[in-house]
KOLLUM-276640 format. One record per residue (C-alpha): residue in one letter; x negated, y negated, z. Coordinates in steps of 0.2 Angstrom, whole numbers, plus 5000, padded with zeros to 4 digits. Each point is the difference from the previous one (the first is absolute). Layout:
AXYZ/...
//
This chain:
X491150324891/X500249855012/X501349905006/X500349844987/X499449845006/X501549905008/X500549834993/X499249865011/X501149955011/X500649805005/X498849925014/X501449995012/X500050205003/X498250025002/X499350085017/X498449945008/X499150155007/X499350025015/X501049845009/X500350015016/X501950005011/X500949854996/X501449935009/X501650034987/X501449865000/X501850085000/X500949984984/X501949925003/X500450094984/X499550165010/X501649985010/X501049944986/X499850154991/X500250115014/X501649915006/X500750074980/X499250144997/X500450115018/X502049994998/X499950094983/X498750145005/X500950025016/X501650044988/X499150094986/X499350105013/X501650025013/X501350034988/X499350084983/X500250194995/X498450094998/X500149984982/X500249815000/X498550015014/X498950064990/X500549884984/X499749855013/X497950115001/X499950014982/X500449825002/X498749965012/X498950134991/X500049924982/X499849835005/X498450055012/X499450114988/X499949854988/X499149885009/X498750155001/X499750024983/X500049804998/X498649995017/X499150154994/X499850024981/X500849804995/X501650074992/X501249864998/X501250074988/X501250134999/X499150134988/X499750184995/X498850035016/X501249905014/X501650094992/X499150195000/X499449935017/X501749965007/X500750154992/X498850115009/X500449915017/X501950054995/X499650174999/X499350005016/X501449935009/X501350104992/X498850155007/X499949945017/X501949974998/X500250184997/X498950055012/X498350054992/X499250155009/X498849955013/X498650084990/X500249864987/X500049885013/X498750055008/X498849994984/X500749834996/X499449955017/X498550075001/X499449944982/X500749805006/X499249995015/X498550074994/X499849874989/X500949865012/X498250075010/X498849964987/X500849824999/X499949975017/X498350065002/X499349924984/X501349884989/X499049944985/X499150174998/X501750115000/X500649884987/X498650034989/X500050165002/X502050054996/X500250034983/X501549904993/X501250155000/X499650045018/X500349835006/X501550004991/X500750165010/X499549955013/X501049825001/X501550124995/X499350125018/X499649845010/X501849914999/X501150134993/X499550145010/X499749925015/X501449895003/X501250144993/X499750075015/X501449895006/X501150134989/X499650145012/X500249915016/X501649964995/X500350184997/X499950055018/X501050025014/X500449805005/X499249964985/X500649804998/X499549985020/X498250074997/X499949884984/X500549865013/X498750075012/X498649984988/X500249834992/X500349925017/X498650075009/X498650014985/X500549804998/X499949975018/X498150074999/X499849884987/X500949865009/X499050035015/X498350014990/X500649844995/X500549925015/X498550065012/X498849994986/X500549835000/X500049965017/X498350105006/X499050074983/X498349975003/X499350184994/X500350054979/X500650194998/X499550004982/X499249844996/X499650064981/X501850054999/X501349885007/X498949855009/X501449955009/X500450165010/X499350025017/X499650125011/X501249915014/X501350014986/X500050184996/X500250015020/X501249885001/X501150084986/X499750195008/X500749915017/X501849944990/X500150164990/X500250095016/X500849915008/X501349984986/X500150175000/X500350055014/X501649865002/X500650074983/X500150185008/X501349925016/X500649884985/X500550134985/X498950134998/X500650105014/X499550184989/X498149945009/X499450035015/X499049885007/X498550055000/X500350044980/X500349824998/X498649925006/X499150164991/X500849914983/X499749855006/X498050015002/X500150114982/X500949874992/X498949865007/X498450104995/X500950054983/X500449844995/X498549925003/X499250114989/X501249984985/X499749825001/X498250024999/X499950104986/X501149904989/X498749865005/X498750124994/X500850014984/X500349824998/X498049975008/X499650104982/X500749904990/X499749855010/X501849935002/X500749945015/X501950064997/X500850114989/X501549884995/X501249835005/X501550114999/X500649995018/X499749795003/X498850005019/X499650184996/X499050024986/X500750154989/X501050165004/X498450095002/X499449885011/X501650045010/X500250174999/X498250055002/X499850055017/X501850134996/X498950104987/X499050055016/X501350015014/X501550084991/X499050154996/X499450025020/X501549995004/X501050124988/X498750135007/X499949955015/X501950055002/X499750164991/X498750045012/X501449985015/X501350114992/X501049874989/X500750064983/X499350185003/
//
Protein backbone atom coordinates (compact mmCIF):
# COMPACT_ATOMS: atom_id res chain seq x y z
CA UNK A 1 0.00 0.00 0.00
CA UNK A 2 1.38 3.36 -1.05
CA UNK A 3 1.50 6.56 0.36
CA UNK A 4 -1.94 8.65 -0.51
CA UNK A 5 -1.70 11.32 -3.05
CA UNK A 6 -1.00 14.84 -1.37
CA UNK A 7 -3.66 17.70 -1.90
CA UNK A 8 -2.24 19.99 -4.67
CA UNK A 9 -0.56 22.51 -3.41
CA UNK A 10 -1.12 26.72 -4.16
CA UNK A 11 1.37 27.81 -7.15
CA UNK A 12 3.23 30.04 -4.81
CA UNK A 13 5.09 26.80 -3.02
CA UNK A 14 5.95 25.14 -6.22
CA UNK A 15 9.84 24.23 -7.00
CA UNK A 16 11.15 24.32 -10.36
CA UNK A 17 13.63 21.41 -10.79
CA UNK A 18 16.61 21.40 -12.01
CA UNK A 19 17.21 25.53 -11.73
CA UNK A 20 20.30 26.76 -11.50
CA UNK A 21 22.04 29.08 -8.18
CA UNK A 22 20.10 32.15 -7.90
CA UNK A 23 21.22 35.05 -6.14
CA UNK A 24 18.57 35.28 -2.77
CA UNK A 25 17.56 38.81 -1.48
CA UNK A 26 17.57 39.01 2.32
CA UNK A 27 14.43 39.11 4.13
CA UNK A 28 14.05 42.23 6.61
CA UNK A 29 11.50 40.14 8.31
CA UNK A 30 14.46 37.62 8.74
CA UNK A 31 15.98 39.99 11.32
CA UNK A 32 12.90 41.11 12.84
CA UNK A 33 12.13 37.84 13.91
CA UNK A 34 15.49 37.00 15.06
CA UNK A 35 15.81 40.29 17.10
CA UNK A 36 12.23 38.53 19.13
CA UNK A 37 12.58 35.26 18.95
CA UNK A 38 16.71 34.91 20.52
CA UNK A 39 15.92 36.68 24.04
CA UNK A 40 13.29 33.92 24.74
CA UNK A 41 15.34 30.78 23.76
CA UNK A 42 18.28 32.34 25.27
CA UNK A 43 15.92 32.29 28.58
CA UNK A 44 14.11 29.03 27.99
CA UNK A 45 17.32 27.63 27.49
CA UNK A 46 19.64 29.57 30.33
CA UNK A 47 17.23 29.42 33.04
CA UNK A 48 14.68 26.37 32.68
CA UNK A 49 14.88 23.05 34.77
CA UNK A 50 15.46 19.99 32.76
CA UNK A 51 11.82 19.28 33.00
CA UNK A 52 10.67 22.56 31.72
CA UNK A 53 13.54 21.92 28.96
CA UNK A 54 12.26 19.26 27.62
CA UNK A 55 8.36 20.76 27.61
CA UNK A 56 9.96 23.86 25.59
CA UNK A 57 11.24 20.21 22.92
CA UNK A 58 7.91 18.93 22.93
CA UNK A 59 7.01 22.29 22.08
CA UNK A 60 9.24 22.60 19.26
CA UNK A 61 8.50 18.96 18.48
CA UNK A 62 4.73 19.14 18.04
CA UNK A 63 4.58 22.09 16.08
CA UNK A 64 7.56 20.69 13.49
CA UNK A 65 5.92 17.47 13.70
CA UNK A 66 2.72 19.15 12.19
CA UNK A 67 3.92 20.97 9.40
CA UNK A 68 5.22 17.42 8.58
CA UNK A 69 2.30 15.75 8.38
CA UNK A 70 0.68 18.84 6.58
CA UNK A 71 4.08 18.99 3.78
CA UNK A 72 3.95 15.27 3.48
CA UNK A 73 0.46 13.59 3.69
CA UNK A 74 -1.80 17.32 3.37
CA UNK A 75 -3.17 16.98 6.91
CA UNK A 76 -4.53 20.32 7.86
CA UNK A 77 -6.76 19.39 10.89
CA UNK A 78 -6.21 18.17 14.12
CA UNK A 79 -7.63 14.50 13.85
CA UNK A 80 -7.26 10.99 14.96
CA UNK A 81 -3.98 10.31 12.84
CA UNK A 82 -2.20 13.99 13.93
CA UNK A 83 -3.39 13.32 17.69
CA UNK A 84 -2.05 9.34 17.74
CA UNK A 85 0.96 11.07 15.93
CA UNK A 86 1.74 13.81 18.51
CA UNK A 87 0.95 11.22 21.15
CA UNK A 88 3.68 8.99 19.92
CA UNK A 89 6.24 11.93 19.45
CA UNK A 90 5.23 12.44 23.51
CA UNK A 91 6.12 9.24 24.29
CA UNK A 92 9.41 9.51 22.79
CA UNK A 93 10.27 12.45 24.53
CA UNK A 94 9.33 11.45 27.91
CA UNK A 95 11.72 8.36 27.06
CA UNK A 96 14.53 10.39 26.07
CA UNK A 97 13.61 12.42 29.18
CA UNK A 98 14.12 9.25 31.25
CA UNK A 99 17.00 8.38 29.54
CA UNK A 100 16.00 5.44 27.12
CA UNK A 101 18.74 2.80 26.74
CA UNK A 102 21.28 3.43 24.20
CA UNK A 103 20.10 0.19 22.53
CA UNK A 104 16.70 1.93 21.62
CA UNK A 105 18.36 4.82 20.51
CA UNK A 106 20.33 3.29 18.45
CA UNK A 107 17.52 1.24 16.43
CA UNK A 108 15.70 4.55 16.28
CA UNK A 109 18.53 5.91 14.57
CA UNK A 110 19.49 3.48 12.45
CA UNK A 111 15.73 2.90 11.16
CA UNK A 112 15.54 7.16 10.56
CA UNK A 113 18.50 7.69 8.67
CA UNK A 114 17.96 4.80 6.71
CA UNK A 115 15.14 6.00 5.45
CA UNK A 116 16.39 10.02 5.50
CA UNK A 117 19.03 7.97 2.94
CA UNK A 118 16.57 6.70 0.60
CA UNK A 119 15.11 10.33 0.29
CA UNK A 120 18.13 11.81 -0.22
CA UNK A 121 19.21 9.48 -2.90
CA UNK A 122 15.75 9.14 -4.51
CA UNK A 123 12.80 11.64 -3.11
CA UNK A 124 9.81 10.81 -5.24
CA UNK A 125 10.59 7.03 -5.26
CA UNK A 126 10.99 6.67 -1.42
CA UNK A 127 7.59 8.30 -1.02
CA UNK A 128 5.89 6.02 -3.23
CA UNK A 129 7.32 3.31 -1.83
CA UNK A 130 6.53 3.98 2.13
CA UNK A 131 3.47 2.57 3.03
CA UNK A 132 1.41 5.12 4.87
CA UNK A 133 2.12 3.72 8.52
CA UNK A 134 5.72 3.87 7.78
CA UNK A 135 5.69 7.39 6.72
CA UNK A 136 3.87 8.08 9.69
CA UNK A 137 6.49 6.73 12.09
CA UNK A 138 8.83 7.93 10.48
CA UNK A 139 7.72 11.93 10.72
CA UNK A 140 7.31 10.76 14.62
CA UNK A 141 11.55 9.37 14.18
CA UNK A 142 12.40 12.28 11.89
CA UNK A 143 11.54 15.29 14.34
CA UNK A 144 10.73 13.68 17.51
CA UNK A 145 13.59 11.48 17.83
CA UNK A 146 16.00 13.54 16.27
CA UNK A 147 15.58 16.89 17.81
CA UNK A 148 15.00 15.15 21.35
CA UNK A 149 18.19 14.69 21.24
CA UNK A 150 18.47 18.04 22.73
CA UNK A 151 17.02 16.11 25.82
CA UNK A 152 20.20 14.12 26.27
CA UNK A 153 22.58 16.94 25.61
CA UNK A 154 21.26 18.79 28.25
CA UNK A 155 21.62 15.81 30.42
CA UNK A 156 25.33 16.05 30.43
CA UNK A 157 28.02 17.54 32.22
CA UNK A 158 27.59 21.37 30.98
CA UNK A 159 24.73 20.44 29.52
CA UNK A 160 23.00 24.23 28.75
CA UNK A 161 26.74 25.37 27.57
CA UNK A 162 26.90 22.39 24.83
CA UNK A 163 23.20 23.42 23.86
CA UNK A 164 24.58 26.94 23.35
CA UNK A 165 27.54 25.48 21.48
CA UNK A 166 25.39 23.67 18.90
CA UNK A 167 22.74 26.13 17.87
CA UNK A 168 25.42 29.05 17.57
CA UNK A 169 27.93 27.10 15.48
CA UNK A 170 25.39 24.75 13.39
CA UNK A 171 23.62 28.43 12.51
CA UNK A 172 26.89 30.05 11.76
CA UNK A 173 27.43 27.10 8.99
CA UNK A 174 24.23 28.05 7.70
CA UNK A 175 24.96 31.86 7.87
CA UNK A 176 28.21 31.41 6.32
CA UNK A 177 26.68 29.08 3.55
CA UNK A 178 24.49 32.00 3.21
CA UNK A 179 26.73 34.75 3.09
CA UNK A 180 29.62 33.09 0.94
CA UNK A 181 27.12 31.42 -1.16
CA UNK A 182 26.08 34.69 -1.85
CA UNK A 183 29.03 36.31 -2.41
CA UNK A 184 30.99 33.59 -4.55
CA UNK A 185 28.51 30.53 -5.52
CA UNK A 186 29.17 29.67 -8.92
CA UNK A 187 29.27 25.59 -8.41
CA UNK A 188 25.53 23.66 -7.20
CA UNK A 189 26.25 20.86 -4.47
CA UNK A 190 22.91 19.43 -5.13
CA UNK A 191 21.22 21.11 -7.98
CA UNK A 192 18.10 18.45 -7.73
CA UNK A 193 17.89 19.17 -4.17
CA UNK A 194 18.26 22.79 -2.97
CA UNK A 195 19.32 24.92 -6.36
CA UNK A 196 20.35 27.66 -4.41
CA UNK A 197 23.16 25.80 -2.53
CA UNK A 198 26.68 25.99 -3.75
CA UNK A 199 29.64 24.38 -3.49
CA UNK A 200 31.48 27.92 -2.34
CA UNK A 201 28.64 27.99 0.23
CA UNK A 202 29.12 24.51 1.85
CA UNK A 203 32.84 25.81 2.02
CA UNK A 204 32.13 28.99 3.20
CA UNK A 205 29.65 27.73 5.95
CA UNK A 206 32.44 24.90 7.08
CA UNK A 207 35.04 27.90 7.25
CA UNK A 208 32.38 30.01 9.99
CA UNK A 209 31.59 26.71 11.89
CA UNK A 210 35.09 26.43 12.77
CA UNK A 211 35.84 29.10 13.40
CA UNK A 212 32.79 29.80 15.63
CA UNK A 213 33.89 26.99 17.33
CA UNK A 214 36.87 27.35 17.97
CA UNK A 215 36.15 31.20 19.66
CA UNK A 216 33.14 29.41 21.62
CA UNK A 217 35.89 26.96 23.26
CA UNK A 218 38.02 30.51 24.59
CA UNK A 219 34.44 32.18 24.94
CA UNK A 220 32.31 29.41 27.10
CA UNK A 221 32.90 26.09 26.31
CA UNK A 222 36.13 25.84 28.11
CA UNK A 223 35.34 21.71 29.00
CA UNK A 224 36.81 21.63 24.88
CA UNK A 225 40.04 21.53 23.97
CA UNK A 226 40.78 23.11 21.04
CA UNK A 227 41.41 21.02 18.63
CA UNK A 228 37.71 19.22 19.83
CA UNK A 229 36.13 22.55 18.89
CA UNK A 230 37.13 23.02 15.46
CA UNK A 231 36.61 18.95 15.38
CA UNK A 232 32.62 20.08 16.36
CA UNK A 233 32.93 22.77 14.38
CA UNK A 234 33.59 20.91 10.96
CA UNK A 235 30.91 18.00 12.33
CA UNK A 236 28.48 20.49 12.82
CA UNK A 237 29.04 22.18 9.51
CA UNK A 238 28.99 18.89 7.67
CA UNK A 239 26.05 17.67 9.82
CA UNK A 240 23.95 20.49 9.29
CA UNK A 241 24.25 20.56 5.92
CA UNK A 242 23.09 17.37 5.62
CA UNK A 243 19.83 17.74 7.74
CA UNK A 244 19.07 20.58 5.49
CA UNK A 245 19.20 18.68 2.48
CA UNK A 246 17.18 16.00 3.48
CA UNK A 247 14.29 18.01 4.59
CA UNK A 248 14.53 19.51 1.06
CA UNK A 249 14.44 15.93 -0.29
CA UNK A 250 11.44 15.38 1.53
CA UNK A 251 9.86 18.65 0.46
CA UNK A 252 11.46 17.81 -3.46
CA UNK A 253 8.80 14.60 -3.04
CA UNK A 254 6.19 16.28 -2.57
CA UNK A 255 7.15 19.31 -4.57
CA UNK A 256 6.86 22.09 -1.97
CA UNK A 257 9.10 24.72 -1.40
CA UNK A 258 8.65 25.31 2.49
CA UNK A 259 7.11 23.36 5.14
CA UNK A 260 5.03 26.30 6.70
CA UNK A 261 4.71 30.57 7.37
CA UNK A 262 5.09 29.94 10.93
CA UNK A 263 8.16 31.88 11.62
CA UNK A 264 7.63 35.28 9.34
CA UNK A 265 11.22 35.55 6.94
CA UNK A 266 11.86 31.87 7.79
CA UNK A 267 9.44 29.60 6.40
CA UNK A 268 8.10 27.09 9.14
CA UNK A 269 9.77 25.53 12.36
CA UNK A 270 11.06 22.81 10.13
CA UNK A 271 12.44 24.93 8.04
CA UNK A 272 14.33 26.40 10.99
CA UNK A 273 15.11 23.60 12.83
CA UNK A 274 16.06 21.30 10.10
CA UNK A 275 19.69 21.38 10.04
CA UNK A 276 19.48 20.58 14.30
CA UNK A 277 17.85 17.07 13.54
CA UNK A 278 21.35 16.36 11.97
CA UNK A 279 23.86 18.14 14.17
CA UNK A 280 22.32 17.58 17.63
CA UNK A 281 22.71 13.88 17.19
CA UNK A 282 26.62 14.45 16.13
CA UNK A 283 27.13 16.22 18.68
CA UNK A 284 25.36 14.26 21.64
CA UNK A 285 27.71 11.28 20.42
CA UNK A 286 30.40 13.01 19.69
CA UNK A 287 30.76 13.98 23.32
CA UNK A 288 30.05 10.35 24.39
CA UNK A 289 32.74 9.46 22.35
CA UNK A 290 35.27 11.91 24.43
CA UNK A 291 34.27 10.80 27.75
CA UNK A 292 31.18 13.09 28.55
CA UNK A 293 28.18 11.69 30.62
CA UNK A 294 29.92 8.12 30.90
Amino acid sequence: MSIPARPNSSPSSELPFGSSPKKSRIDPKRFYTAFAVIPVLYAGIAYSPPWLFSVFVGMTVWLALGEFLHLYFGIRQIGVVHLLCVLGAGGLLLLLHQNVSPIVQGIGLAVTLSILTGFFLNPHSMRKFLPPWVGYAFGILYVALLFGHFILIRQLPEGIAMIFFVLIVTWLSDTGGFVCGLAFGRHPLAPVLSPKKTIEGFLGGILFSVIGAMIGQLWFASFLSLSQSAILGLLLAVCGTLGDLTESAIKRSVQVKDSGTLIPGHGGVLDRIDSLLLSAPAFYYYARFIGFGS
